[in-house]
C-alpha positions in Angstrom: 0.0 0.0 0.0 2.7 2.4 0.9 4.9 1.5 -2.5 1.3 2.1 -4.2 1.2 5.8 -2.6 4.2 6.5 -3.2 3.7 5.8 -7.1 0.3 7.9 -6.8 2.4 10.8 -5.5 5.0 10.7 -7.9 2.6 10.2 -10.9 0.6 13.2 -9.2 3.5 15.0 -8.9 5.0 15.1 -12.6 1.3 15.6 -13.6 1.3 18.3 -11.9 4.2 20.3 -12.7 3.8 19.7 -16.4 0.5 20.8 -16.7 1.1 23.7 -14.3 4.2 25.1 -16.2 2.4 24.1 -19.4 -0.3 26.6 -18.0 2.5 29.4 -16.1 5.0 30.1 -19.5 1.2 29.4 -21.5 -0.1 32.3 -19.4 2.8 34.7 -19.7 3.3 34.0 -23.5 -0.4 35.1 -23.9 0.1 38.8 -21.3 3.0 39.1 -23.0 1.7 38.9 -26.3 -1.4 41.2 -25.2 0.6 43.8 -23.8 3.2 43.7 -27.3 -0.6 44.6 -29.0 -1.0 47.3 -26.8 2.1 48.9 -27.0 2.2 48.5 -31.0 -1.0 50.9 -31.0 1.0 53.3 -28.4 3.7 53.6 -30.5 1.6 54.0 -33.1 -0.1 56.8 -32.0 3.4 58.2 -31.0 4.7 57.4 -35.0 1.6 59.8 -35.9 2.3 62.5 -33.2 5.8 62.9 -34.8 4.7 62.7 -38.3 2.6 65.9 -37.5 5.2 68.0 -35.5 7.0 67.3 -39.2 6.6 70.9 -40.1 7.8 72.7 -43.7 10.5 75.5 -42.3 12.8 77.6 -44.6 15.2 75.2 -44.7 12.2 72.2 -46.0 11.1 69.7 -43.8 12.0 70.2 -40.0 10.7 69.5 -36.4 8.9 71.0 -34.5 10.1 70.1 -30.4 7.4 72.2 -28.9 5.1 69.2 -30.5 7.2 65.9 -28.9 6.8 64.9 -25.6 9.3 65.7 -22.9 10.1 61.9 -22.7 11.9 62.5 -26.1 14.2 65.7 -24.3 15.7 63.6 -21.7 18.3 61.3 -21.6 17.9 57.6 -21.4 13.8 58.3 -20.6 12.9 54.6 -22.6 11.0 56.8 -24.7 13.1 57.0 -28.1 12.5 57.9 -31.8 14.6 57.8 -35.5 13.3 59.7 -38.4 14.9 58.7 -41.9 14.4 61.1 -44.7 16.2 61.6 -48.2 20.1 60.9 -46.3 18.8 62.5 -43.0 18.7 61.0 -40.1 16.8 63.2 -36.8 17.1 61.3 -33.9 15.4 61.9 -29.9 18.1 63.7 -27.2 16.8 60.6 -24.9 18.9 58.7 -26.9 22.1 60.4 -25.9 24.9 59.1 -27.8 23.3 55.8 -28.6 22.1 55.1 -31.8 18.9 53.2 -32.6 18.9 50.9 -35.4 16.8 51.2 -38.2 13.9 48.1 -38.7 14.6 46.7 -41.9 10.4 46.4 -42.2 7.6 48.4 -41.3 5.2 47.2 -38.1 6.1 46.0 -34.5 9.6 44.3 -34.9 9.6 40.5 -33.4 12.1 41.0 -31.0 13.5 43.7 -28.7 16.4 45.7 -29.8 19.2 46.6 -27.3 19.3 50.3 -26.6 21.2 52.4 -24.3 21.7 51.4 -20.1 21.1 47.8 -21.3 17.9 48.5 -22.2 15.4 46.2 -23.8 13.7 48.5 -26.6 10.4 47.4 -28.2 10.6 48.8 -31.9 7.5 50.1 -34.0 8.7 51.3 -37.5 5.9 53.3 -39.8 6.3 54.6 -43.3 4.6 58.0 -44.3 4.9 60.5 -47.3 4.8 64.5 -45.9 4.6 67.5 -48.4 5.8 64.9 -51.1 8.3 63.5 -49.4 9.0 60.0 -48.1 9.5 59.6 -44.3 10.5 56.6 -42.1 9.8 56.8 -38.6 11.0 54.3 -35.7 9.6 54.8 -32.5 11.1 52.6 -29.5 9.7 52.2 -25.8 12.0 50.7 -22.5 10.2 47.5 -22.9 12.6 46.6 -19.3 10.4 46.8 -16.9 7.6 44.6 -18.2 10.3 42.0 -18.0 11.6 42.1 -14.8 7.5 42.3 -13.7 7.5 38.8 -15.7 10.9 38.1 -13.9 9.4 38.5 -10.8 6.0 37.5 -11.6 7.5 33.9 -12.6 9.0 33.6 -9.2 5.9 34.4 -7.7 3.9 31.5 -9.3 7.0 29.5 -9.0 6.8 29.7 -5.3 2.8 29.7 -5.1 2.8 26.7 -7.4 5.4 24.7 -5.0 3.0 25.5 -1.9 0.1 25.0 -3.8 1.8 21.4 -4.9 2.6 20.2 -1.9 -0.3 20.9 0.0 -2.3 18.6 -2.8 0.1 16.0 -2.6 -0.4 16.2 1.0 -4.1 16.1 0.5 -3.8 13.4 -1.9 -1.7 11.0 0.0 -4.4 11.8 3.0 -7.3 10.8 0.5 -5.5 7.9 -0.4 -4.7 6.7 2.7 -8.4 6.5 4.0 -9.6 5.4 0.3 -7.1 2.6 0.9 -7.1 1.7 4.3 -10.2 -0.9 3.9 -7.8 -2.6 1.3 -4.8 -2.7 3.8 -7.3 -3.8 6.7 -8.1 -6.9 4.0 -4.4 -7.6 3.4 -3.8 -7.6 7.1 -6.7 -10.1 7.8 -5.6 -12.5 4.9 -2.2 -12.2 6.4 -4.2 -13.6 9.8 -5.2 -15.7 7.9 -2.4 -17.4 6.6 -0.8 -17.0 10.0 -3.6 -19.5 11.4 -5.6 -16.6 13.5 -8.6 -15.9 12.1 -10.8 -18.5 9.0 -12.2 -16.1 6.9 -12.3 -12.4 6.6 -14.3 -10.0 8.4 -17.8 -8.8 6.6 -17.8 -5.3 7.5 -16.1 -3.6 4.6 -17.4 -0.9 2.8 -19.9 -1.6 -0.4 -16.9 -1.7 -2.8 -15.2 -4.8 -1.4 -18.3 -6.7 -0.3 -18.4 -8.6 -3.3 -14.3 -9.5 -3.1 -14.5 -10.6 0.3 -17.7 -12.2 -0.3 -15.8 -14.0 -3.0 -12.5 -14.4 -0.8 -14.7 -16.1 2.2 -16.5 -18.7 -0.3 -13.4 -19.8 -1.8 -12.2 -20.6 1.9 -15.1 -22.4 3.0 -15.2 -24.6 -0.7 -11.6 -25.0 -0.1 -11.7 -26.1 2.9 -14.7 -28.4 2.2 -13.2 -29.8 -0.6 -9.4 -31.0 1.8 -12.2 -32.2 4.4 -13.7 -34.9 1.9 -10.5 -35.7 0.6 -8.9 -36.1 3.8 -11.9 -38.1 4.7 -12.0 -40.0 1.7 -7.9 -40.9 2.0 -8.5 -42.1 5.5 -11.5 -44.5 4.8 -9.5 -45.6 2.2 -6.7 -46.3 4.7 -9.0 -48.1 7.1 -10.5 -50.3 4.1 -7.3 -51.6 3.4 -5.4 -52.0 6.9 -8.2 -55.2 6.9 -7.4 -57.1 3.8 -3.9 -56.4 4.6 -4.0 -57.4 7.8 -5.3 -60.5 7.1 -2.8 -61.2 4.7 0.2 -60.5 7.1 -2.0 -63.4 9.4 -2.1 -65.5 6.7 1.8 -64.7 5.7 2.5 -66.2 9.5 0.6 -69.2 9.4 1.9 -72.6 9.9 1.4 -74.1 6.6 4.1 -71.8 4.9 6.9 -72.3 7.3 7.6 -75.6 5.1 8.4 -72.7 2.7 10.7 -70.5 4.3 11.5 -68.1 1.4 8.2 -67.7 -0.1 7.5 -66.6 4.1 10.0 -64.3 4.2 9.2 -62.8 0.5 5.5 -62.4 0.9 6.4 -61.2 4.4 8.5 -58.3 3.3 6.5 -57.3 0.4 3.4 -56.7 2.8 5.5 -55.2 5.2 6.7 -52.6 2.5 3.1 -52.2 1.4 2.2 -51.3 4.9 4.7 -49.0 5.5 4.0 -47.5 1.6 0.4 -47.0 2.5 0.9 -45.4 5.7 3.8 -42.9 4.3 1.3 -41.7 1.1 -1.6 -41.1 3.5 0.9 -39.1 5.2 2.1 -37.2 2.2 -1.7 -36.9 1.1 -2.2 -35.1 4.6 0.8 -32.8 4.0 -0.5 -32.0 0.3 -3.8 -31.2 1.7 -2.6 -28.7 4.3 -3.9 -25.6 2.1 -5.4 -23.6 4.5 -3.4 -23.1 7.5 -4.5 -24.2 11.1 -3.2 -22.8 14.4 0.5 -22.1 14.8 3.5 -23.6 17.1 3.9 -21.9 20.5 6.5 -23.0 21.6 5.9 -21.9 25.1 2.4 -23.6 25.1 3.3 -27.1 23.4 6.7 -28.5 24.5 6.6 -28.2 28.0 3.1 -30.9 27.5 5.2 -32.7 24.6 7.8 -33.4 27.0 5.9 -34.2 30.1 4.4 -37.3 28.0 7.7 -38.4 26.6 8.6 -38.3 30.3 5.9 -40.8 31.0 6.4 -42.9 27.9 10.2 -43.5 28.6 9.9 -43.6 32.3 13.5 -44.3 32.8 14.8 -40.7 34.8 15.9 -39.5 31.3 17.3 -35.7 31.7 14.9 -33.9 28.8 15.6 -30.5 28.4 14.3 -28.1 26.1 15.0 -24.4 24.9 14.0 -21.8 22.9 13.1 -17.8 22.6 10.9 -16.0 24.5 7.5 -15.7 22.7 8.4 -17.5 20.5 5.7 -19.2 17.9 6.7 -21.0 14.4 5.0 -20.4 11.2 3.7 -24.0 10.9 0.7 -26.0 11.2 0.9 -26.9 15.3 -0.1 -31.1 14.3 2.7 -31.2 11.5 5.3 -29.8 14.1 4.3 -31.6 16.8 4.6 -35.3 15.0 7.8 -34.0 13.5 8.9 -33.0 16.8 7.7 -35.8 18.5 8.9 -38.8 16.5 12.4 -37.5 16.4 12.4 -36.6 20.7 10.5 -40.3 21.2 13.6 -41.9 18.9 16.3 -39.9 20.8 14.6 -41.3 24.1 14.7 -44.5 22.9 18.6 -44.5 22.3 19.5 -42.0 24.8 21.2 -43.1 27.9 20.5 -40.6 30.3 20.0 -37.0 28.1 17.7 -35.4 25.6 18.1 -31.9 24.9 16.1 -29.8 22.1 16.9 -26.8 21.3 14.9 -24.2 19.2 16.6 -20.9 18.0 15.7 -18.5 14.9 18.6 -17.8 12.3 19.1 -15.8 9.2 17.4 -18.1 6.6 14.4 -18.8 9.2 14.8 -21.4 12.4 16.9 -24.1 13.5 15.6 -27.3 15.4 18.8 -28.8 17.2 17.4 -32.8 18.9 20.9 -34.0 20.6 21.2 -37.6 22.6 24.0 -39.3 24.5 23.0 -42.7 23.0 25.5 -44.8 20.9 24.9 -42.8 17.8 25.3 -43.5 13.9 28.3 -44.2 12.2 29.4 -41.6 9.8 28.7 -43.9 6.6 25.3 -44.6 8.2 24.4 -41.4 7.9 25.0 -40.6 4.1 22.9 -44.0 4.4 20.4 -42.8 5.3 20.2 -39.6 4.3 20.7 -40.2 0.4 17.2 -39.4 -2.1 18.1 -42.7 -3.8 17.4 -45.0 -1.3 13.8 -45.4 0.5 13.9 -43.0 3.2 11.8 -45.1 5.8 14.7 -47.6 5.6 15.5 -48.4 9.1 19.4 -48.4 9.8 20.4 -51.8 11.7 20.5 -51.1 15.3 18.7 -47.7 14.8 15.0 -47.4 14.6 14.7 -43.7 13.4 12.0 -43.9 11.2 13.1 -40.7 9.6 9.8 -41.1 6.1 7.1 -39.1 7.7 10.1 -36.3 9.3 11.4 -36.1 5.6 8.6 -35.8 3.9 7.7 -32.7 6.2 10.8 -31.1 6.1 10.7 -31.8 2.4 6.9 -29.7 2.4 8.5 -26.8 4.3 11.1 -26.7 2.1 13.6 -27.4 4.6 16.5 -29.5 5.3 17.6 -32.1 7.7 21.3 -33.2 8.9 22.4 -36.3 11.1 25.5 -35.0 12.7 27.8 -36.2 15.8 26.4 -34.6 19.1 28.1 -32.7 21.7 26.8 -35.3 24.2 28.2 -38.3 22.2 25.2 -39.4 20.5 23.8 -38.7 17.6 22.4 -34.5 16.4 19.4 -34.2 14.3 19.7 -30.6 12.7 16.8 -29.4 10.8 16.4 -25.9 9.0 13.1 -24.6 7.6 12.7 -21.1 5.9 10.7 -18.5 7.9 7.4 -18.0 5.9 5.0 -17.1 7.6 4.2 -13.4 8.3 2.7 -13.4 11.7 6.3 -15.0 13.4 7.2 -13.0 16.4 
């Protein structure tokens, strides 16, 4: 949501100042181009004023001052004229010892012309015939002025367009924020829900995102519907064929096969390996199924109960110690961890002569689940053993009942790994790593 206001604010934002210096230099081009109008019909007038103080004197055509403006007597005034005549040339005092250039055409000139003191002179040239003679007059006005009004006109909007800016980005981001805070509301509760806290989403949205949660909240409950019956399903399947297949591991023991020991032994491991198959799929089929998450690991809350009964199942004064954060709660389904948990503690118990420690602690990549013993161990070689993806992973080493298909297939899930090592106690080390993915881990 925030990366979405952000892009909102920046698309705002170069909206903004394109259209509003689009509209600022748009606006000034247009006064200016007004005011150029104006003055052209000043200077004008001023052209015409000049053409009559052209008088006829004794020595021909001449001009009258009493009929020009004072503007044209002093120096450097802004106010400036040029009349061309025959090879005469009668210029305003205001000009002083600058010359003004003569327009090559007749009307307002394009641009401004420089003129004395740096001045910026607009230029209006007009062409006139007096007492049979042609006359050329250029009139020029300080044109200055109106610039530095634009100069300082620009800054103006410059710095009311800035405040202006920001206080509707401000406004914006405001509006956005409460336009989006029912959508960031959803995104936390379908984070609580993938963390295991809540099973659908809350009803009380506003009008435009009834129909999405609506939506959201029957896809849940089909979903879940849907795992129950195939969960169902898998296990009555299970318990149909635990019968037949009991009956044949009877029937494998009886007395009249003994005479054939290997045909025993055969039909005896095959159903043995079809027992252990079928119990590892519907396992797997269980994990598959796990969708929609359940309630999370405390750790807090579960092992101190997890280890009270392994207490009682291996009543033998074992020393079982556990450890592990403060508040600390895993971002798995609470079942999953606790059979993965307690099939590798119960194993350890089994080979452990007087120690069990386990020890939970978060790490970079996610968490680390550390189940040491001081039993006899597994030889190097072993390991690899039993470890290796090309060999059935419910294989039991000799001596060694770890039963490590179910644990592997979870880790496997979680997309995790799992290590035999050599423990500090003397035993063996189970060392599992799982990502951190869920988002309500603490």
């Amino acid at each position: 949501m925030i990366a979405l206001q952000h892009r909102l604010s920046l698309g705002l934002v170069a909206v903004l100042l394109v259209v509003g210096l689009i509209f600022a230099q748009g606006s000034l081009w247009l006064f200016d181009l007004g005011l150029r109008r104006y003055l052209q019909n000043y200077l004008r007038e001023e052209a015409e004023a000049l053409l009559i103080a052209m008088v006829r004197g004794p020595q021909g055509l001449q001009l009258d001052e009493q009929r020009i403006g004072p503007g044209y007597q002093r120096p450097l005034s802004g106010h400036y004229f040029r009349i061309d005549f025959d090879d005469r040339v009668w210029r305003s005092r205001s000009l002083w010892d600058h010359t003004l250039p003569r327009p090559e055409a007749a009307g307002l000139q394009e641009g401004l012309s420089d003129g004395p003191s740096d001045q910026h002179l607009l230029v209006y040239r007009a062409d006139y015939r007096r007492f049979g003679r042609e006359l050329s007059i250029s009139v020029a006005h300080d044109y200055t002025p109106v610039l530095d009004s634009f100069r300082r006109l620009r800054q103006l909007i410059l710095w009311l367009g800035a405040g202006a800016l920001l206080l509707i980005v401000l406004l914006q981001r405001w509006t956005v924020h409460r336009a989006l805070r029912p959508l960031e509301s959803a995104r936390q509760q379908i984070a609580q829900l993938q963390s295991g806290q809540r099973g659908e989403l809350d009803r009380d949205v506003p009008p435009e995102l009834e129909p999405l949660v609506a939506q959201i909240n029957h896809l849940l409950a089909h979903t879940e519907s849907t795992l129950k019956r195939s969960r169902n399903a898998l296990g009555n399947l299970g318990h149909a064929l635990k019968t037949p297949l009991a009956v044949l591991l009877s029937l494998a023991n009886r007395e009249e096969l003994q005479a054939h020991p290997d045909l025993q032994a055969r039909l005896q491991e095959q159903l043995a390996q079809i027992e252990q198959l079928l119990a590892r799929e519907l396992g797997r089929a269980r994990l598959a199924g796990e969708a929609l998450p359940k309630a999370r690991f405390d750790c807090a809350a579960e092992l101190p109960g997890l280890f009270e009964t392994l207490a009682m199942i291996h009543d033998r004064n074992l020393d079982l110690r556990w450890q592990a954060p403060p508040g600390l709660r895993l971002p798995w389904d609470r079942e999953d961890l606790l059979e993965l948990l307690g099939n590798l503690l119960d194993n350890a118990c089994k080979w452990a002569r007087g120690q069990v420690t386990l020890d939970i602690e978060p790490v970079e990549t996610g968490f680390q689940l550390t189940i040491d013993d001081d039993g006899p161990g597994i030889a190097a070689e072993a390991r690899e053993q039993v470890l290796d993806r090309g060999s059935r992973l419910d294989e039991q080493v000799p001596g060694h009942g770890l039963g490590l298909g179910i644990v592997r297939d979870i880790v496997d899930a979680w997309a995790g790994s799992l290590a035999l090592e050599e423990s500090p106690l003397g035993g063996l080390r189970v060392r599992i790593l799982l990502p951190a993915r869920g988002p309500d881990v603490r």
